[in-house]
C-alpha positions in Angstrom: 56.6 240.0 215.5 57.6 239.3 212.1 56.0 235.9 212.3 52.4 235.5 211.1 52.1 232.6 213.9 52.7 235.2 216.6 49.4 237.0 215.5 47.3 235.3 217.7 43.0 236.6 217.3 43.4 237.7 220.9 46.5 239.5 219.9 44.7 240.8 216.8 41.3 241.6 218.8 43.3 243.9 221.5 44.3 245.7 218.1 40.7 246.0 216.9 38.9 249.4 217.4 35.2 249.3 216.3 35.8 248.2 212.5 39.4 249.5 212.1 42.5 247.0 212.6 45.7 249.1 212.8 49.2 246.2 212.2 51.4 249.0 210.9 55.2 249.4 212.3 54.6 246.2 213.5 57.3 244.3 211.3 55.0 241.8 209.4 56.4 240.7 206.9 53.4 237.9 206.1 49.9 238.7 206.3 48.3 236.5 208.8 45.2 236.2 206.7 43.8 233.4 208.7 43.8 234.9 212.0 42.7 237.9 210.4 39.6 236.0 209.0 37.5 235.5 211.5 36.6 238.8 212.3 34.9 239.7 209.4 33.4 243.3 210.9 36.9 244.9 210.1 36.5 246.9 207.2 39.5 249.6 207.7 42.9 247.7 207.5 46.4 249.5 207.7 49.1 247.5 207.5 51.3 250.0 206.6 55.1 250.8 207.8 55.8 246.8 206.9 58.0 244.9 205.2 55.3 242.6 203.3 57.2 241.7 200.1 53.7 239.5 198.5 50.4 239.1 200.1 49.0 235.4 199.8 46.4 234.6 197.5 44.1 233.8 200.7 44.3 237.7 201.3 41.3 238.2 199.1 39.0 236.3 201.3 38.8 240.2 203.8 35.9 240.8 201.1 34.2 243.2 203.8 37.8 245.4 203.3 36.4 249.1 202.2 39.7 250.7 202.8 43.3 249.1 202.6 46.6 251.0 203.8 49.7 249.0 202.3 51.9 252.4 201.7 55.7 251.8 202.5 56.1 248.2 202.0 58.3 246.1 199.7 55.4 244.7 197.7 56.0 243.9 194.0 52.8 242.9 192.9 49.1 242.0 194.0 47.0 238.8 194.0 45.7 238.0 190.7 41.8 237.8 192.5 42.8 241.1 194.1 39.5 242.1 192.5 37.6 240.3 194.2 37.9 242.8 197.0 34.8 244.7 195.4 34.0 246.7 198.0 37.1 248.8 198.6 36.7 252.4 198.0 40.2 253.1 199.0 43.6 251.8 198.7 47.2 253.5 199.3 49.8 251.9 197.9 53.0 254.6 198.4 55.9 254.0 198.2 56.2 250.1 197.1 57.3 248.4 194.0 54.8 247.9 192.1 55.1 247.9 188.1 51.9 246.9 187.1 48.2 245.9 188.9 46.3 242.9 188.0 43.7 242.9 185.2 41.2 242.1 188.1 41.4 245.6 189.4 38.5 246.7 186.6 36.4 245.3 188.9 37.0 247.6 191.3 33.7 250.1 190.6 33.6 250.9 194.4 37.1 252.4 194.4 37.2 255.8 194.5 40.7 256.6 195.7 43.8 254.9 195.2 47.6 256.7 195.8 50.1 254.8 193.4 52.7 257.5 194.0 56.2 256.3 194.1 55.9 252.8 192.8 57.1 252.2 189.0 54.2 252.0 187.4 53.8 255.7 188.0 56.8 255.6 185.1 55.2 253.1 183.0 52.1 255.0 183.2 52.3 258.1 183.9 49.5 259.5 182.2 47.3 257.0 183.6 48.7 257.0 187.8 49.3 260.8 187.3 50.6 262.4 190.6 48.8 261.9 193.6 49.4 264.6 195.1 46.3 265.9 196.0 43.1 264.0 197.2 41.9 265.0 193.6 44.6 263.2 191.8 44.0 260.6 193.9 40.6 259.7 193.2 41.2 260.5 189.2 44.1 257.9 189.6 41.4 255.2 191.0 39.0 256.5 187.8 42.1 255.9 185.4 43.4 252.7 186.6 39.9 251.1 186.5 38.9 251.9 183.0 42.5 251.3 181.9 42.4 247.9 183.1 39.1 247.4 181.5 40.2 248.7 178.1 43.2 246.2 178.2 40.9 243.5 179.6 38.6 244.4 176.4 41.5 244.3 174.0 42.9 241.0 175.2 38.8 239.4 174.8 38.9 240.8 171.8 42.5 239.4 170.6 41.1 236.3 172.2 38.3 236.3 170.1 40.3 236.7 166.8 42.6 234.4 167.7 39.6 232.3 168.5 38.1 232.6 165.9 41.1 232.7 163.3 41.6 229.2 165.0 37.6 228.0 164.2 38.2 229.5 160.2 41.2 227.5 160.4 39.3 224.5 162.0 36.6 224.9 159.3 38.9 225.5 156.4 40.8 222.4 157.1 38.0 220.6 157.6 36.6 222.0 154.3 40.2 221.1 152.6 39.5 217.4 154.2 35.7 217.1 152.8 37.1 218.2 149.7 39.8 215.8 149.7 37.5 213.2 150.7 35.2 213.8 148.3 37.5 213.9 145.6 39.3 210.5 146.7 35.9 209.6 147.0 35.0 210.4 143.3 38.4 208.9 142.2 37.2 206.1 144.0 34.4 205.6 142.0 36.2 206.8 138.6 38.5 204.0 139.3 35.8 200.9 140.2 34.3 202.2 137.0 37.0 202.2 135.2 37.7 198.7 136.3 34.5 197.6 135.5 34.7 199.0 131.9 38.0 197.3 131.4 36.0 194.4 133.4 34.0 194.3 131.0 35.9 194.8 128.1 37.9 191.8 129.4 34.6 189.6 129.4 33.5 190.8 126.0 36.8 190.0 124.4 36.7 186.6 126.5 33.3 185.9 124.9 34.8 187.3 121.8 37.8 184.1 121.8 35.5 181.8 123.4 32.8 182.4 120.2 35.6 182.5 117.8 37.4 179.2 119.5 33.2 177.9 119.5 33.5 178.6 116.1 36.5 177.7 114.8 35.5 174.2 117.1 32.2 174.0 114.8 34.1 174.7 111.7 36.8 171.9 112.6 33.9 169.6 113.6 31.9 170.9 110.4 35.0 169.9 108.0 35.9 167.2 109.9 32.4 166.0 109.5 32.6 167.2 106.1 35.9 165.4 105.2 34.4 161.9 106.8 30.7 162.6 105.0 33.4 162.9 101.8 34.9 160.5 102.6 32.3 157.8 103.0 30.7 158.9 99.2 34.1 158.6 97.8 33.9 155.1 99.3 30.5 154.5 98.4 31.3 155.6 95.1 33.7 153.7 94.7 32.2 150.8 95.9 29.2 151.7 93.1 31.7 152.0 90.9 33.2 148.7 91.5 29.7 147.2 91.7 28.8 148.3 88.4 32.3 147.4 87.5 31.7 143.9 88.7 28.4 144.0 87.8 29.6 144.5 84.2 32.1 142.1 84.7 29.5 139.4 85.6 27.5 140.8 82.9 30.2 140.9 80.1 30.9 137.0 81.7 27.4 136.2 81.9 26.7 137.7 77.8 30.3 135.8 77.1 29.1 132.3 78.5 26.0 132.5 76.9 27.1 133.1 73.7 29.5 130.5 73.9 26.4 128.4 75.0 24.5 129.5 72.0 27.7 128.8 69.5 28.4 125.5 71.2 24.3 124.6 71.1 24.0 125.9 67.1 27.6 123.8 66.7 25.5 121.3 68.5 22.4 121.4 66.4 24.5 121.3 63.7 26.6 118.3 64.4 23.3 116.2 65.4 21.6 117.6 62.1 24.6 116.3 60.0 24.5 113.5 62.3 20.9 112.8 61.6 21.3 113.4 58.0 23.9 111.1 57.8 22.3 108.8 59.3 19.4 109.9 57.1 21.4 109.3 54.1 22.6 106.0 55.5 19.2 104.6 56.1 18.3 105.4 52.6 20.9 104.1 51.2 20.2 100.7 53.2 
């Protein structure tokens, strides 16, 4: 009977009574949740006397469950949904080995009595499980676990939420630290094309500094070379005055020379034909 298989829904049915299910001392050691499923009037389950070490996460689909009997079992721990059994108003869980419940029992607002007795987390917390000894004790227990659970639900939000948003200042702080560091490449950026353009421009104005000072330097050559040849060409047309006038005097000085030879030789002339004449003058007298 310690198979789940064996638990047939006619076997189950025959164990039904109104809206009750009784599967204690029956050896179970597995819930058989899906036979169980289909008869969703049973609100009263008691499957204590067992040896159910975990119940399947599938045992959270009995969501018409109002009361639960899992007392003197081997269970360790519950579904992490088991909260989604919202309308139990009473579970007993004596005698089991359970340290701690899942954070989904805060949703438990129906429950109104729960017996943790003799499972560890009556040692763990004691001022929260308290005894269960009495039905009063019992239903403070179900009060205690519930806002317990909530409070540590509340704290975890909230650590969430710091850590959350301890992550988005860090988020926006690095993202800050990167706009800064993009602006600032950004600006060295610019302070660097600027300064390139300056020295750009230095560069250009120096070039057009050499190229005016090669332009004139070229002009000045040109200039004294121009210079040199227009001195040049009056020392050679001075020089050829010169030597015209030279020659010119020359031819002048020759010119004055032959003619005053020409006079001397025409007076020496005149003067030989006059003595001629006169001689001959003389002569014809004479004869």
């Amino acid at each position: 009977m310690a198979d789940d298989k064996s638990w047939t829904k006619e076997k189950i049915k025959s164990r039904i009574d109104g809206n009750e299910l009784d599967l204690s001392l029956c050896g179970i050691s597995k819930v058989p949740v899906n036979s169980l499923l289909p008869f969703s009037k049973i609100t009263v389950l008691d499957l204590s006397c067992n040896k159910i070490h975990i119940l399947p996460d599938s045992f959270t689909k009995l969501t018409n469950l109002i009361q639960l009997d899992l007392s003197k079992n081997s269970l360790t721990e519950l579904p992490v949904q088991f909260g989604e059994l919202i309308k139990l108003k009473k579970i007993d869980l004596l005698e089991n080995h359970i340290s701690a419940l899942p954070l989904s029992f805060r949703l438990l607002k129906n429950l109104i009595w729960l017996d943790l007795k003799g499972n560890p987390i009556q040692e763990v917390l004691p001022s929260v499980v308290g005894d269960c000894l009495k039905p009063k004790e019992c239903q403070q227990c179900a009060t205690n676990i519930i806002s317990y659970h909530e409070d540590v639900y509340q704290q975890l939000v909230e650590k969430e939420r710091k850590k959350r948003r301890k992550e988005e200042e860090k988020v926006t702080k690095q993202l800050r630290e990167e706009d800064v560091l993009r602006q600032r490449r950004k600006e060295e950026k610019k302070r660097r094309n600027e300064e390139k353009k300056s020295s750009q421009q230095q560069q250009n104005e120096c070039d057009d500094q050499n190229t005016s000072t090669e332009s004139m330097t070229s002009t000045k050559g040109n200039n004294t070379e121009k210079t040199s040849s227009s001195s040049l060409c009056y020392r050679c047309f001075m020089f050829l005055s010169l030597f015209l006038v030279v020659v010119g005097l020359a031819v002048y000085v020759v010119y004055e020379g032959n003619v005053i030879a020409i006079k001397q030789s025409a007076f020496e002339s005149k003067d030989k034909i006059i003595s001629h004449m006169n001689k001959l003058f003389k002569d014809t007298k004479i004869k």
